[in-house]
C-alpha positions in Angstrom: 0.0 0.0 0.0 1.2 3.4 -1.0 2.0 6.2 1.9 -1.1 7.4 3.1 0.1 11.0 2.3 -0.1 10.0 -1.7 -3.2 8.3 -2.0 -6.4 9.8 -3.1 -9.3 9.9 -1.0 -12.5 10.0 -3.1 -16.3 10.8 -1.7 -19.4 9.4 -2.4 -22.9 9.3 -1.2 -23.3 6.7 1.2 -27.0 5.4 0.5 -28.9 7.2 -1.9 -29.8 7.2 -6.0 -26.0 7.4 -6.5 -24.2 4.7 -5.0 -24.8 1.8 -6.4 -23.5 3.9 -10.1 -20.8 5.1 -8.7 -19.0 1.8 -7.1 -19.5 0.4 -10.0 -18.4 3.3 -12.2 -15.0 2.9 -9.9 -14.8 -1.1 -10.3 -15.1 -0.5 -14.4 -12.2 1.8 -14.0 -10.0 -1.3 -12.1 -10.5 -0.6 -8.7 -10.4 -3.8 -6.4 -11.2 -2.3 -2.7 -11.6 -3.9 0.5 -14.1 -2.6 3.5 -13.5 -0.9 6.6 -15.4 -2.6 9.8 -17.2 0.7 10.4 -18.5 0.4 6.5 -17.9 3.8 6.3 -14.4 3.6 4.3 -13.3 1.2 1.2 -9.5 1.0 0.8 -8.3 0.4 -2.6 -6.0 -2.6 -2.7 -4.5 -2.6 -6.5 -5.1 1.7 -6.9 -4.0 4.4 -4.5 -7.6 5.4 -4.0 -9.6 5.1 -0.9 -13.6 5.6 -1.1 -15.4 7.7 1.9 -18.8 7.3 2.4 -21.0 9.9 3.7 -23.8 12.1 2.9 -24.3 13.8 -0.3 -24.8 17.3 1.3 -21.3 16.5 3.2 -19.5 16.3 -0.2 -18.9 19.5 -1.5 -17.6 20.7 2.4 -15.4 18.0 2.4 -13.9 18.7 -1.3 -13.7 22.6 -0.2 -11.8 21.8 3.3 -9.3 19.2 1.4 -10.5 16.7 3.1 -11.1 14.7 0.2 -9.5 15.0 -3.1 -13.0 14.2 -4.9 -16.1 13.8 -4.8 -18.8 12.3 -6.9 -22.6 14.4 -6.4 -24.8 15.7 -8.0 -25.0 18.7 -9.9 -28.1 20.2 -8.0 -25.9 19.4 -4.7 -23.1 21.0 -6.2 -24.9 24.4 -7.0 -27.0 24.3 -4.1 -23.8 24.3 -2.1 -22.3 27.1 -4.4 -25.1 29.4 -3.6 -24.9 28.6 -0.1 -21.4 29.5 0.4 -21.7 32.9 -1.8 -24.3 33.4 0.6 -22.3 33.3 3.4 -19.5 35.4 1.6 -17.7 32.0 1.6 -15.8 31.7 -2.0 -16.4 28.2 -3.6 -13.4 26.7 -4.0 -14.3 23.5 -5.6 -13.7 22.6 -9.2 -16.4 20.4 -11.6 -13.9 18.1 -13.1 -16.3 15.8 -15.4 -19.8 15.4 -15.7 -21.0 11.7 -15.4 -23.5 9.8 -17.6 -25.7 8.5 -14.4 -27.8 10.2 -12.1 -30.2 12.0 -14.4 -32.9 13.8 -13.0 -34.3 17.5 -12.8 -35.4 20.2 -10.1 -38.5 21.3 -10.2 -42.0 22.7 -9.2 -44.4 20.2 -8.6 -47.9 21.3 -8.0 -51.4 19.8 -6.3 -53.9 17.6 -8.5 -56.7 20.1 -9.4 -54.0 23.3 -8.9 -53.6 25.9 -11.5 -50.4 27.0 -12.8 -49.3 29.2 -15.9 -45.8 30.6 -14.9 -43.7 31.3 -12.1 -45.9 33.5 -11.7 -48.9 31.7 -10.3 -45.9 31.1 -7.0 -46.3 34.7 -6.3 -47.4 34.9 -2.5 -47.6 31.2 -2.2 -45.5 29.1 0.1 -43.0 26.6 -1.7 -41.3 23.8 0.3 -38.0 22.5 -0.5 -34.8 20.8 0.7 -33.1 23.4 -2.2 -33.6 26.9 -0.9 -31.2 28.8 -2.5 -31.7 27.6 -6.0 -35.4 28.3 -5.3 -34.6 31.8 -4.6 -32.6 32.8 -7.2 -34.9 31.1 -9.6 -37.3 33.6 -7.8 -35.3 36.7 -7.7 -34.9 36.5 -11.3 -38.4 36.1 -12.3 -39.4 38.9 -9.9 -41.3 36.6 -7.7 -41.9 36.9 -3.8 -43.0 33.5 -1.8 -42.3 32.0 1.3 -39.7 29.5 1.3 -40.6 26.5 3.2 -37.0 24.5 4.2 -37.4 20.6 4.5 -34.7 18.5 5.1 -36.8 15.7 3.6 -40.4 14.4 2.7 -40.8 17.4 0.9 -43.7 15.8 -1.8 -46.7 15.6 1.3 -45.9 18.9 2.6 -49.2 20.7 0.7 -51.2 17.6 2.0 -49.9 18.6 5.8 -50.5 21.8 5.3 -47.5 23.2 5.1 -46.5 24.6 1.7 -49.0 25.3 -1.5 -46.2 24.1 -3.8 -43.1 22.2 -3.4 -39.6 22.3 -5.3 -38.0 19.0 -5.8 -36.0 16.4 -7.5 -38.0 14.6 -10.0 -36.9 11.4 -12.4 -39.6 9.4 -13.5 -42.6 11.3 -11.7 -43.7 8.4 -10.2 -43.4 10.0 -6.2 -45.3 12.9 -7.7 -48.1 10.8 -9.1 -48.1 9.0 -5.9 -48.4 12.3 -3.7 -51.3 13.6 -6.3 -48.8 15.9 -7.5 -48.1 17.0 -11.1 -44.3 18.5 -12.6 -45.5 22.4 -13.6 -41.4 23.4 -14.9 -38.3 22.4 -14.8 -35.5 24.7 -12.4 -32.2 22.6 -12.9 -31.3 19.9 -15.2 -29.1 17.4 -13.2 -26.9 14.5 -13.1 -23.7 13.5 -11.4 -20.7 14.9 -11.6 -17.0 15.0 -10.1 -15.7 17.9 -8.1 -12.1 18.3 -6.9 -10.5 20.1 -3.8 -8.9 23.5 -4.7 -5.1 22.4 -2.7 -2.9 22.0 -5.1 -1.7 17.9 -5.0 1.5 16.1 -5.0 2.4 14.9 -8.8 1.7 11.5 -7.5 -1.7 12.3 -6.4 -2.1 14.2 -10.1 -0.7 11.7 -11.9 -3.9 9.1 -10.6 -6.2 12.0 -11.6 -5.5 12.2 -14.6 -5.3 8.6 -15.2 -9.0 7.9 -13.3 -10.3 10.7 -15.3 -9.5 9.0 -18.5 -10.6 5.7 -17.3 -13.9 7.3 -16.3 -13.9 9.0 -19.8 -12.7 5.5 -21.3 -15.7 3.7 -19.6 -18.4 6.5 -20.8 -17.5 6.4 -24.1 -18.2 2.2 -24.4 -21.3 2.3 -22.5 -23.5 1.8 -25.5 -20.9 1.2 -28.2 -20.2 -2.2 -29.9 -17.3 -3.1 -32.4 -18.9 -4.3 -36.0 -17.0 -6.6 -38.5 -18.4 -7.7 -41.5 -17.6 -8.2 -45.3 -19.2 -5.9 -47.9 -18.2 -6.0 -51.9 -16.0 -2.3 -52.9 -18.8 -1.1 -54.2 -21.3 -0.6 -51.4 -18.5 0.4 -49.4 -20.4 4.1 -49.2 -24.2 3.0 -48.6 -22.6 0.8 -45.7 -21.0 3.4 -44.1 -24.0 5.5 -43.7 -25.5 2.1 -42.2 -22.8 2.4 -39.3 -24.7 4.4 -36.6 -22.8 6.8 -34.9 -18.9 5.7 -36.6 -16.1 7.2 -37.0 -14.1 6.2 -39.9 -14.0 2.2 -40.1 -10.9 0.5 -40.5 -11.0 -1.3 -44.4 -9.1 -4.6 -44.6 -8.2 -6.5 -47.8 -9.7 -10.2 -47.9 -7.1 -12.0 -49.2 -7.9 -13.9 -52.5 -11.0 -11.8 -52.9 -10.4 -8.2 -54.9 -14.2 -7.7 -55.3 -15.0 -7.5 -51.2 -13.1 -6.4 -47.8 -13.9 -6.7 -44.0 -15.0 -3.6 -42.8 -14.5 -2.7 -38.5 -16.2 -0.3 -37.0 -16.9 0.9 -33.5 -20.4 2.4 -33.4 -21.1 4.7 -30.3 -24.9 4.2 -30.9 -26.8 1.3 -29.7 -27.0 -1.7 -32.6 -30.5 -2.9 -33.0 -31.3 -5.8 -35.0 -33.4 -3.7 -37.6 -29.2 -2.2 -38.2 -28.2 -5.7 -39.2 -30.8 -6.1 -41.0 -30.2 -3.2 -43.3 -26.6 -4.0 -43.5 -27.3 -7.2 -45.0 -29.9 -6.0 -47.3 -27.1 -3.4 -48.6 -24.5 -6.3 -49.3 -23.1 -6.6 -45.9 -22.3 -10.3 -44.9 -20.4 -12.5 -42.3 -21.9 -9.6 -39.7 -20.6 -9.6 -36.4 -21.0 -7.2 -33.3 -19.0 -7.5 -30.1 -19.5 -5.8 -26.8 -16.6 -3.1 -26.2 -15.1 -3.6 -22.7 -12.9 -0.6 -22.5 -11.5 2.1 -24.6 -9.0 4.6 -24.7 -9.0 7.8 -27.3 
């Protein structure tokens, strides 16, 4: 194990709609890790990287004191924690690195079955809970709008049926805790999904050196999510309509078949999902011998 001193010391939420992604975003990029008893920490046993559990609200503190070199939240933590600290007169010292392909969800007002709405203006007056009170109140300051804001630390969705709040601001993915709640998603506030931030220190080169290289593995293992690798032998002379078959290549690699000047195998990496109805009009533009492979990993 490296000295303690070099190895990176990465956050992450420690229950919530972004664990289970981001463990297994970090075993993708080679990370074999062993558990604390307290369940709290995961030591990394072939990469200096240690993995710090906590909550998600926790993260951007703990990236902004140095306490961890990284942290992987979401964006509508991030900024909530940006406004918070501008607030406060507290400069933000923590940098996005990378935006991650997992997480995907949206802020928003949500209002009661049977409510009218039109703008953000139909808020004016009203009383709005959230657990996101200063990106509610810019969104309000710059639409000129004055309401009470209602702060929840959680349960925000049945806080018009206590009583409590008129409307409610929250994190929405498939709607399905709005329906529930006889609520209904009126607009969008922030557009969200996780992300990496890092601490402002300066680090040791050894420390930067693993940063750079998890980054590209990160980038490495985004990139192949939905790709596949395509072989298959087409004659010259569809060489063209096949390409525009390929969904979303780059320029395929063109092999000579040996002993056959009229046809050449053609491989491709295609960063679009293949469907069967692809194949299908590959073959019907000359394509044969068609074969598509899972990519694993990949480098630029």
């Amino acid at each position: 194990m490296m000295d303690k001193a070099t190895r990176l010391k990465v956050a992450l939420q420690k229950s919530g709609r972004l664990t289970d992604n981001s463990l297994d975003l970090m075993v993708r990029c080679g990370l074999k890790y062993s558990r604390g008893k307290d369940q709290l920490m995961c030591y990394g046993e072939n990469m200096p990287l240690d993995l710090l559990f906590v909550r998600d609200d926790d993260i951007p503190d703990l990236v902004q004191q140095d306490v961890c070199d990284l942290g992987i939240v979401g964006l509508n933590v991030i900024e909530e924690k940006r406004l918070a600290f501008q607030a406060k007169g507290v400069q933000p010292l923590f940098d996005q690195l990378m935006t991650l392909d997992y997480g995907k969800c949206r802020l928003s007002i949500a209002v009661p079955d049977g409510v009218e709405y039109k703008d953000a203006r139909s808020l004016h007056g009203k009383r709005i809970a959230t657990t996101y009170p200063n990106i509610l109140a810019r969104y309000l300051r710059q639409r000129d709008v004055q309401a009470e804001i209602v702060t929840l630390s959680g349960a925000v969705e049945i806080a018009p049926r206590l009583g409590r709040a008129d409307f409610i601001c929250d994190l929405v993915s498939t709607g399905s805790t709005l329906l529930a709640n006889h609520l209904w998603e009126a607009e969008t506030i922030l557009e969200s999904q996780a992300a990496i931030i890092t601490t402002p220190v300066p680090v040791s080169a050894e420390k930067q050196d693993w940063i750079h290289r998890l980054t590209m593995r990160i980038d490495g293992v985004q990139q192949v999510k939905e790709s596949k690798y395509i072989m298959l032998h087409a004659p010259r002379s569809k060489l063209a309509d096949i390409r525009k078959l390929l969904p979303g290549s780059e320029s395929p690699t063109i092999v000579p078949l040996d002993g056959n000047g009229d046809k050449v195998a053609v491989h491709a990496v295609c960063r679009e999902n293949v469907f069967w109805e692809t194949l299908e009009s590959l073959k019907g533009a000359g394509a044969s011998a068609i074969l598509v492979l899972p990519v694993e990993k990949m480098l630029a």
